[in-house]
C-alpha positions as CSV (number, residue, x, y, z in Angstrom):
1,X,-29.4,38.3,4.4
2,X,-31.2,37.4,8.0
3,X,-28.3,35.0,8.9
4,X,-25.2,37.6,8.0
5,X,-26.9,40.3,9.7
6,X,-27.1,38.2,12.6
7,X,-23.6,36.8,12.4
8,X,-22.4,40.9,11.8
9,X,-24.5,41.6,15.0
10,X,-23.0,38.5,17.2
11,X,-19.5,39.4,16.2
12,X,-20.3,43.2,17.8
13,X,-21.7,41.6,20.5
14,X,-19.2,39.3,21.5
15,X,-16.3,41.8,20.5
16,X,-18.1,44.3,22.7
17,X,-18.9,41.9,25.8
18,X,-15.3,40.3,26.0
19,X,-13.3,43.6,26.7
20,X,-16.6,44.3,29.5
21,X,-15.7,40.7,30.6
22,X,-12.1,41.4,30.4
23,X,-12.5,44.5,33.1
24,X,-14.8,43.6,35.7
25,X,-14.1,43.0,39.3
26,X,-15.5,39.6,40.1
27,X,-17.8,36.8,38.1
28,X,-20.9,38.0,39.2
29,X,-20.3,40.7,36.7
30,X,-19.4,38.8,33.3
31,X,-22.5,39.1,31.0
32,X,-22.7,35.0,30.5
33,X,-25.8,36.0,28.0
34,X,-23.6,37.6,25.6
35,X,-20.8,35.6,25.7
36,X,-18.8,32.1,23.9
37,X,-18.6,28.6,24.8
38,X,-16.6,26.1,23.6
39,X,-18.1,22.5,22.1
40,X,-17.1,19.2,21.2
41,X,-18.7,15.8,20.5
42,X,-22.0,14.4,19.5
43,X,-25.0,17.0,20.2
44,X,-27.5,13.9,20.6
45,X,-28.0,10.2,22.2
46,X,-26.4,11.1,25.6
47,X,-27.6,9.0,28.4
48,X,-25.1,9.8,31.2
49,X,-22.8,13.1,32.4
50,X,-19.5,13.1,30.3
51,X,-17.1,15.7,30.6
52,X,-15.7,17.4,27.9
53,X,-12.7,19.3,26.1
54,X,-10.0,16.4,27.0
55,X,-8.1,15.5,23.9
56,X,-7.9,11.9,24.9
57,X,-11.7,11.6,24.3
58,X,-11.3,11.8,20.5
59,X,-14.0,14.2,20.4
60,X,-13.5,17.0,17.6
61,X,-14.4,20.2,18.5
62,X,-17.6,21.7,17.1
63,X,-18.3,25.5,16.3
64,X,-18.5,27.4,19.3
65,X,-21.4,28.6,20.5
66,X,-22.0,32.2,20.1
67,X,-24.9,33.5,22.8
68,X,-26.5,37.0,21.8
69,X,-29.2,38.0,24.0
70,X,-29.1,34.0,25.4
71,X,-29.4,32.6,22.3
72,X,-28.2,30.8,19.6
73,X,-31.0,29.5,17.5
74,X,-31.6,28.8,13.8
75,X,-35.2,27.9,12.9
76,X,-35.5,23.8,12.2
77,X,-39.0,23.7,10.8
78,X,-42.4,25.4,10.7
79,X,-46.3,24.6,9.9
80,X,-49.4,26.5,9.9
81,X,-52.5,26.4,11.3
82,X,-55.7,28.1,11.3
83,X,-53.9,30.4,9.2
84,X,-51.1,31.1,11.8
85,X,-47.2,29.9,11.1
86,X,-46.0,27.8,14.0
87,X,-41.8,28.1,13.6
88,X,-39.9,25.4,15.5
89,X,-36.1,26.4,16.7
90,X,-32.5,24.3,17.1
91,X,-30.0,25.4,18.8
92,X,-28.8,27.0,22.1
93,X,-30.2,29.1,24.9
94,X,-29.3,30.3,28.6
95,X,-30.7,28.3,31.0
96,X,-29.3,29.8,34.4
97,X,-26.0,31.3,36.2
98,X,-25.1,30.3,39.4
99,X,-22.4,30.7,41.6
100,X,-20.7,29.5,44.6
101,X,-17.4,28.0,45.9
102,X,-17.3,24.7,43.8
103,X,-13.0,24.3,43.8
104,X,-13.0,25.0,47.5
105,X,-10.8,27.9,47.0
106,X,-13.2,30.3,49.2
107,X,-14.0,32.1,45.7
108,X,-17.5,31.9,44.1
109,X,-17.1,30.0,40.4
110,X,-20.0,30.5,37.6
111,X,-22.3,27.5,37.4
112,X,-23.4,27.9,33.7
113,X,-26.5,26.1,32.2
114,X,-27.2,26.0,28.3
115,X,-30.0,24.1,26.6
116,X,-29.4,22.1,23.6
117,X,-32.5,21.4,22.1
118,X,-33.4,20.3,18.5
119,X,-36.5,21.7,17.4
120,X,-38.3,18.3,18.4
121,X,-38.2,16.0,21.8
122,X,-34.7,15.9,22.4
123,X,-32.7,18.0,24.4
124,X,-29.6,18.0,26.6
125,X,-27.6,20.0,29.1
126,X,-24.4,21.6,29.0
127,X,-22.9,22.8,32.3
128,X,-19.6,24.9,32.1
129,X,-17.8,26.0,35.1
130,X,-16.3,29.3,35.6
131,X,-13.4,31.0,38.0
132,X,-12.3,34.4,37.6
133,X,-8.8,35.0,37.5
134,X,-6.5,38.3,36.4
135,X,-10.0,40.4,35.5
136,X,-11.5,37.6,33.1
137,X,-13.4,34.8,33.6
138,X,-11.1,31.1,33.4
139,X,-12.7,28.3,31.8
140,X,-12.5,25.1,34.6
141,X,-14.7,22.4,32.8
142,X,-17.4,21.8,30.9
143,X,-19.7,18.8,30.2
144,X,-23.3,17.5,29.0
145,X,-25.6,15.4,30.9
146,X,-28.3,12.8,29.9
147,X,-31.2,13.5,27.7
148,X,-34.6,14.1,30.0
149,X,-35.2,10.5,31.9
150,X,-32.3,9.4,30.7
151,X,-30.1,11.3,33.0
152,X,-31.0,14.5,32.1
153,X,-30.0,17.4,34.4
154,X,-32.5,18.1,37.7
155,X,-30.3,20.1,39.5
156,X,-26.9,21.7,39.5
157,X,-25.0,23.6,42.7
158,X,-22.1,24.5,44.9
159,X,-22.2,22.9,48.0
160,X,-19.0,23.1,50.8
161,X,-16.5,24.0,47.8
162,X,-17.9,21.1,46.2
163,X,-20.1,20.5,42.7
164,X,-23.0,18.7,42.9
165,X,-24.9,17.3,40.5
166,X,-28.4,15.8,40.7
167,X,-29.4,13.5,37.3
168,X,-32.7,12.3,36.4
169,X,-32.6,8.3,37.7
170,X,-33.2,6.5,34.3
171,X,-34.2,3.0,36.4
172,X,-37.5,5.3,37.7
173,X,-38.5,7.1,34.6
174,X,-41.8,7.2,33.5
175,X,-41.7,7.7,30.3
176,X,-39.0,9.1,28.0
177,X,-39.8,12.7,29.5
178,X,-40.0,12.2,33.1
179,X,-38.6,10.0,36.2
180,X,-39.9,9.8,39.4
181,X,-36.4,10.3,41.2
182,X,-32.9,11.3,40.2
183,X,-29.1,10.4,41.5
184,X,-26.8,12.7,43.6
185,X,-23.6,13.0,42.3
186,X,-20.6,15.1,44.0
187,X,-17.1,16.3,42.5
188,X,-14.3,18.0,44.1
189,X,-11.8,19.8,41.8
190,X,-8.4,18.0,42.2
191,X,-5.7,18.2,39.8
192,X,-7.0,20.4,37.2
193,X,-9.7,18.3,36.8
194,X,-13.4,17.2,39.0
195,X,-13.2,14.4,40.3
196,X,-16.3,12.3,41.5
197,X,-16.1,11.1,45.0
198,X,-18.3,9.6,47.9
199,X,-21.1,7.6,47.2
200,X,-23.5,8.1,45.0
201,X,-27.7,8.6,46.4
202,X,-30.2,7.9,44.6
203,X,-33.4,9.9,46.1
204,X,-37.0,9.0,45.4
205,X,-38.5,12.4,44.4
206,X,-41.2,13.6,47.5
207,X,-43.5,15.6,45.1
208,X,-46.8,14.6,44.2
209,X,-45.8,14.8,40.6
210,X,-43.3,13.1,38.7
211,X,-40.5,14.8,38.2
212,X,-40.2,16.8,34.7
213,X,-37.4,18.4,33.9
214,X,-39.0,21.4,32.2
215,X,-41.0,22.2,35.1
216,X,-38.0,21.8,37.4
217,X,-35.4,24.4,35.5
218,X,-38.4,26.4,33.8
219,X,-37.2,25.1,30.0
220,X,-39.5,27.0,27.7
221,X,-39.3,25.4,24.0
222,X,-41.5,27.2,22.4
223,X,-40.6,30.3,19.9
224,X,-38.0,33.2,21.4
């Protein structure tokens, strides 16, 4: 009963948010927490940036992902101690909207973050990028990054009409969780596409602490 009121109540939502998306004036003013993505591919084992939504990849796509309120969760697991239910959740959330110039057009695009996480260690990023055109936002590209050390997302911006990426470096992690550096990577949009270009840096992080991606984009995993 839980799950169809919830799927009755995302349907409204979404119905509702993409004629408000389909009438505003810019991207600043599409509700991305109320909104669908598209997916494709395996949700786990990434260890590098991969974009997504080419047919060639062979990828099939999975069930969208419906955000209500920033989420998309189902509850994995729970336990109980001292006589207190701990519940445990799978699924999607908002990370962060950005936006700047990343097509180098001279128009701001939407820089959109979404945590996968699975209830346990595991997680990984999903970045979709965004331009605005005719009154509704235009799906660019969209891709995953690494899982935590392995790759996993550190930073993600506009910079000069390009998109930059900054990925945990896997060859200074300390431990599965953390790494004490992460790699530069830039893309310019050419041909329908982003296209990596320039060299790559590598940059030896200059904080005290080893760099954790929770701490870095604020991922809270507890319970919603």
């Amino acid at each position: 009963m839980e799950d169809a009121m919830r799927s009755l109540v995302s349907v409204i939502v979404f119905c509702v948010s993409f004629g408000l998306a389909a009438a505003q004036n810019g991207i600043r003013q599409v509700d991305f927490k109320n909104f669908s993505y598209p997916l494709s591919g395996p949700l786990l084992g990434h260890g590098e940036l991969k974009w997504l939504g080419n047919p060639k990849d062979g990828y099939s796509k999975r069930k969208a992902i419906h955000l209500v309120n920033g989420e998309d969760l189902t509850k994995s697991s729970s336990f109980f101690m001292d006589g207190r239910e701990y519940t445990q959740y799978a699924g999607f959330s908002l990370q962060s909207v950005e936006f700047a110039d990343v097509t180098g057009d001279g128009k701001e695009d939407a820089i959109v973050v979404l945590l996968y996480r699975t209830g346990g260690t595991q997680n990984t990023h999903y970045v979709y990028i965004y331009s605005f055109i005719e009154g509704k936002p235009n799906l660019l590209a969209y891709c995953h990054t690494g899982s935590r050390a392995y790759s996993g997302l550190y930073k993600v911006y506009g910079e000069r009409g390009r998109l930059v990426f900054e990925l945990l470096d896997p060859e200074k992690m300390l431990g599965d969780c953390c790494s004490s550096g992460f790699v530069r990577f830039r893309y310019r949009w050419h041909d329908g596409r982003f296209q990596e270009f320039g060299l790559t840096n590598t940059v030896r992080s200059m904080r005290k602490n080893h760099i954790n991606p929770h701490q870095i984009l604020d991922i809270n995993p507890g319970q919603p």
